[in-house]
C-alpha positions in Angstrom: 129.1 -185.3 -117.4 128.2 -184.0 -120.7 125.5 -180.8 -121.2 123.1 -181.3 -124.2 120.9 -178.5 -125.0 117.1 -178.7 -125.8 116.0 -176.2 -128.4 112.2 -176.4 -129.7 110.1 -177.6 -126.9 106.5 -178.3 -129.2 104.6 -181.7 -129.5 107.6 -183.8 -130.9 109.8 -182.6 -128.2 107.5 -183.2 -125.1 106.4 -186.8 -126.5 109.3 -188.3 -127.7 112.4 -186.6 -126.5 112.1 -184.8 -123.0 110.8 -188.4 -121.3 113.4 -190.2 -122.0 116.6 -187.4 -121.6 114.4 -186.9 -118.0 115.2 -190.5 -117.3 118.9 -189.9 -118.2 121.4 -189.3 -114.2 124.4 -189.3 -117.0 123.4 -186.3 -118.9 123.1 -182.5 -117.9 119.9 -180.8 -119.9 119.9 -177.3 -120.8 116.2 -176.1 -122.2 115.7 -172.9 -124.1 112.9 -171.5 -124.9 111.5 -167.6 -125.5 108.4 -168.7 -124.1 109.3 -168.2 -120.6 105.6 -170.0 -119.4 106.6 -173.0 -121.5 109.9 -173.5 -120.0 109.4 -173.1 -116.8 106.3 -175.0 -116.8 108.5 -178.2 -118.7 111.4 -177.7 -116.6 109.3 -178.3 -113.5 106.8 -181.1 -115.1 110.7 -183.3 -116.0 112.5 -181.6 -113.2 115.4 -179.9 -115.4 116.8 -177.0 -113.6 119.0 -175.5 -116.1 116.6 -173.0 -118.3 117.8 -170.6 -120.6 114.8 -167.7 -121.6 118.0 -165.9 -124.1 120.5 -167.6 -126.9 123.2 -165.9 -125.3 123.0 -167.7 -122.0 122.3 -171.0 -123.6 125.1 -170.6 -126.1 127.5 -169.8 -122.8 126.1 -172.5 -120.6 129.0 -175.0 -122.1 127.2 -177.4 -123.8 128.8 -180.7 -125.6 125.6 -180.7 -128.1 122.6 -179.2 -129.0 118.9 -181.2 -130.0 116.8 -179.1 -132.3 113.1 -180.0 -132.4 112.5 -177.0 -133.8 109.8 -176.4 -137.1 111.2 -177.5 -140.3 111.5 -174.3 -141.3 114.0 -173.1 -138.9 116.0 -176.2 -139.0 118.8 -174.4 -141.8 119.3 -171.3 -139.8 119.5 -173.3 -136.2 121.6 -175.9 -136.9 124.1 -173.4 -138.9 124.5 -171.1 -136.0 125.0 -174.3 -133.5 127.8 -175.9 -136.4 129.2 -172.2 -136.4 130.1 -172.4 -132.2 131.6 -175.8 -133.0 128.4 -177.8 -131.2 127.6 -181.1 -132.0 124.1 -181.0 -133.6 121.1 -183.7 -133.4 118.3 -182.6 -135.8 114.7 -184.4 -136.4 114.2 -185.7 -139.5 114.0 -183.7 -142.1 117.4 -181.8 -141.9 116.2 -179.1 -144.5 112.8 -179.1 -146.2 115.1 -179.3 -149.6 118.2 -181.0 -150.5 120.8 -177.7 -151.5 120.5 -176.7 -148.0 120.5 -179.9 -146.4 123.9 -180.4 -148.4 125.4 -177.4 -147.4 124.6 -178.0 -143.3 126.2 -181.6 -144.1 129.4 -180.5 -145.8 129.7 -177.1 -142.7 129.6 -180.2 -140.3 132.4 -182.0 -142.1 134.5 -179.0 -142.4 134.3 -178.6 -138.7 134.8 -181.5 -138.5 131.7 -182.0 -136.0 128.6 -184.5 -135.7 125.3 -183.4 -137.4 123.0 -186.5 -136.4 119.7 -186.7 -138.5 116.9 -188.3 -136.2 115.6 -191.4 -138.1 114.0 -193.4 -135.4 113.0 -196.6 -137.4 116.6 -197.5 -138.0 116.2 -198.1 -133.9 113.1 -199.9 -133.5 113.8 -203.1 -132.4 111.0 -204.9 -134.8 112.3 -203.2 -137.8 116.0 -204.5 -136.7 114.5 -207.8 -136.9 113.3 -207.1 -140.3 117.0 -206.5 -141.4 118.3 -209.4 -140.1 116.7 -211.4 -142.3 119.3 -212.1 -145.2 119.3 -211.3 -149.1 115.9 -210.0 -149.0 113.8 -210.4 -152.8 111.4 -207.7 -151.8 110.0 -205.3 -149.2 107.0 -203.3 -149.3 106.2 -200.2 -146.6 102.9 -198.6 -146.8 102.3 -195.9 -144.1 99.2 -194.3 -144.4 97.3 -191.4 -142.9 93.9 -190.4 -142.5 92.3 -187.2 -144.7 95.8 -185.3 -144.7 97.0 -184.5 -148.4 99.6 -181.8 -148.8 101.5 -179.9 -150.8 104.1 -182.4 -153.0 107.5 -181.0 -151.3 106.0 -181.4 -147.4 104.2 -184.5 -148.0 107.4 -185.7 -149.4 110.0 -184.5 -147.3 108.2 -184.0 -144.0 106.5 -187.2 -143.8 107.1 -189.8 -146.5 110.8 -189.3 -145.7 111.0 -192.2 -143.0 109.5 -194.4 -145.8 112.3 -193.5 -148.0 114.8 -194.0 -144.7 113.6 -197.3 -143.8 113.2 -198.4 -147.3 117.1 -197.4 -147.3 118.3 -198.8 -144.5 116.8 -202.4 -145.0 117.6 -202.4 -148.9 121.1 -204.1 -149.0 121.6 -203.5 -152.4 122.4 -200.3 -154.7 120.1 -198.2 -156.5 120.2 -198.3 -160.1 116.8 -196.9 -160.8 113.8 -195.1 -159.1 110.1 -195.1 -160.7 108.1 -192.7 -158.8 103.9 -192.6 -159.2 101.3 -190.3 -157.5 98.1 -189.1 -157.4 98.0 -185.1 -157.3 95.6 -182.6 -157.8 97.6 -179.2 -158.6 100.7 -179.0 -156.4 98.3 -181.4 -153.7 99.7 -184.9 -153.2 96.8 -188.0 -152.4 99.1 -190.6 -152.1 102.7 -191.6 -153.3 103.9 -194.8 -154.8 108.3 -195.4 -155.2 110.0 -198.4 -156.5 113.7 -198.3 -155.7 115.1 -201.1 -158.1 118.4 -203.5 -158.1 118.4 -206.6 -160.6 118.5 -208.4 -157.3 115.5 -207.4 -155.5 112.9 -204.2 -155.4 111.9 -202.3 -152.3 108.0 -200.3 -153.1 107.3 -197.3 -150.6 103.2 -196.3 -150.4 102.0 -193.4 -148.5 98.2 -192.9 -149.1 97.2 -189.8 -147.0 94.0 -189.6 -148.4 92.5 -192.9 -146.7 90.1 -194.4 -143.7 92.8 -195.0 -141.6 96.3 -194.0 -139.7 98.4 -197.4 -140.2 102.0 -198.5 -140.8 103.1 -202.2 -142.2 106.6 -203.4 -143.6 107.2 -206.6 -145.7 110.9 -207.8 -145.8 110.9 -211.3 -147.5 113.8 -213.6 -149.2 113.4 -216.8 -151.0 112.6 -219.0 -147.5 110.6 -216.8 -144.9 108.5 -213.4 -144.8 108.3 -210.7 -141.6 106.0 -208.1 -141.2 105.7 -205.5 -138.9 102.7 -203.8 -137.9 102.6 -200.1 -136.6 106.5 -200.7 -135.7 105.3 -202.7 -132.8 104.3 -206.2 -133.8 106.2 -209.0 -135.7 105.1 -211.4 -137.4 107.4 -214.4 -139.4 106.0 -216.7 -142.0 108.5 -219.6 -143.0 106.7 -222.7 -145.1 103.4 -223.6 -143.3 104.4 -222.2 -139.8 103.7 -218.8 -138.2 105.3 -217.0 -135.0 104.8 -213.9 -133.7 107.6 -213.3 -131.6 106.7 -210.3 -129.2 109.1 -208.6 -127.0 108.4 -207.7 -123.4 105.0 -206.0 -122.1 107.4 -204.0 -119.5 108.4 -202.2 -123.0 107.8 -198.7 -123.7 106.2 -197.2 -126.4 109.5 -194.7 -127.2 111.3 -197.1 -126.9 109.6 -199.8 -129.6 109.8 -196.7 -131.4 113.3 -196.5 -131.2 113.5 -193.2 -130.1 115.8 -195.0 -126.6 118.3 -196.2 -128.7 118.2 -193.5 -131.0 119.0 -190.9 -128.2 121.6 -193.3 -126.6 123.2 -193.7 -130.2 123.8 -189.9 -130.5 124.5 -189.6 -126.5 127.4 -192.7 -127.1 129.1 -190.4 -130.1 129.2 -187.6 -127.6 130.9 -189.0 -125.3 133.4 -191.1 -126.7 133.5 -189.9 -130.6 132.5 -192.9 -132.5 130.5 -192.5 -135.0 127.2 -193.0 -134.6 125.0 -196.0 -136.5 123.6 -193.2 -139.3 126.1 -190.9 -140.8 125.1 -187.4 -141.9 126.3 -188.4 -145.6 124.1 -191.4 -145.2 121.1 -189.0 -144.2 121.8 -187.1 -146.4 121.1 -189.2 -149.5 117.8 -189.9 -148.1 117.4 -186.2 -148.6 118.7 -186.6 -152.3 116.6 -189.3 -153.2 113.1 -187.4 -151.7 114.3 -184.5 -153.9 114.3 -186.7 -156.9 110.8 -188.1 -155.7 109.3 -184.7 -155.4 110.7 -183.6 -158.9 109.4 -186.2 -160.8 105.9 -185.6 -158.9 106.3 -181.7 -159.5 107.2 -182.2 -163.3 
């Protein structure tokens, strides 16, 4: 049985991550925490028995991996120390709040020869797989959108309009000969963000307007016969001629899991246990990375 540890128990942790490890018989979970209230209070609430209140006795516990859901901002410093005691390393999204860094963790994982898994969940979700199967694709918008929330360029960019840039990526069959970036800023505070990632073949436009009426998330793949869309990466809907479907999957479904977070976790689990490598590469995260640094240097300049 392989031993994953938990470190950085906050919001994303306890809504995404801790449920479905909890439903796991194949796994053994190892929390740590320095908030002793906090982790005993989880450990009981997802009945996980192994709880570490010291680095020391998490780092001895034997683990296979390590999950950090830690702030952004200790991201760099955690997952070197876990790459440094040879630990398989799953990260949220973003590995590094700028690209040098992120670079560095990637090539100290390589050297070691170990996995550093960047958690992009939309590659999982099962609407947005549906979205890539449709072939030679012309153009695809994503708009995700939040409600009175403008930040500064670098965290608007890299914290959040990151999994536009991902999913943008990972449905965009095609290389990237040119990026046109747009934005509304006042100061170093980003409104809203407009990206154009550009092959002679087809163009893939990212919008993030966080300075709007409404929390929302929509993604246009279409090709020369049919058009998807997927709302709120839960609902799909396919326009081919005059016809319209909306091919739903099953109620019995979770939310995680039309998320992808499931199959995300079981994707990093799988590369534990038997070594293959896992759907997203840390080289392939990694130039999600590169390309939001790009984004936020145009903005900044």
């Amino acid at each position: 049985m392989i031993k994953v540890g938990i470190v950085g128990l906050g919001d994303i942790a306890q809504k995404a991550y801790l449920p479905v490890l909890s439903k796991r018989a194949d796994i053994e979970v190892h929390l740590f925490s320095g908030n002793v209230t906090k982790l005993t209070e989880l450990g009981q609430q997802y009945r996980f028995t192994n709880l570490h209140a010291t680095l020391d006795t998490f780092l001895a516990s034997g683990l296979n991996g390590v999950m950090v859901h830690a702030a952004t901002e200790a991201h760099y410093e955690l997952v070197k120390l876990f790459l440094q005691h040879r630990l398989h390393v799953f990260v949220d999204k973003p590995l590094t709040l700028n690209y040098p860094d992120s670079k560095h963790l990637v090539e100290l994982a390589e050297h070691h020869n170990l996995l550093l898994f960047v958690g992009f969940n939309r590659r999982y979700a099962p609407v947005y797989q549906k979205l890539k199967e449709l072939p030679e694709p012309n153009l695809i918008i994503m708009q995700k959108n939040r409600q009175a929330l403008p930040d500064t360029i670098r965290r608007f960019v890299v914290e959040d309009f990151i999994h536009v840039v991902d999913t943008l990526r990972y449905l965009f069959p095609y290389s990237i000969e040119d990026i046109v970036v747009h934005g509304k800023k006042q100061g170093d505070v980003l409104h809203h963000v407009v990206i154009q990632l550009i092959n002679k073949q087809a163009i893939a436009i990212g919008i993030m307007n966080r300075d709007t009426g409404t929390t929302e998330e929509k993604l246009e793949v279409m090709n020369a016969t049919e058009k998807r869309i997927a709302y709120n990466v839960a609902e799909l809907e396919i326009l081919s001629n005059k016809n319209t479907s909306w091919p739903g999957g099953s109620d019995w479904e979770s939310t995680l899991y039309k998320r992808g977070f499931d199959n995300l976790v079981e994707d990093f689990l799988q590369a534990l246990r038997t070594g293959t490598p896992p759907q997203i590469s840390a080289r392939d995260a990694l130039r999600t990375h590169e390309i939001c640094e790009i984004i936020v240097e145009k903005l900044s300049s």
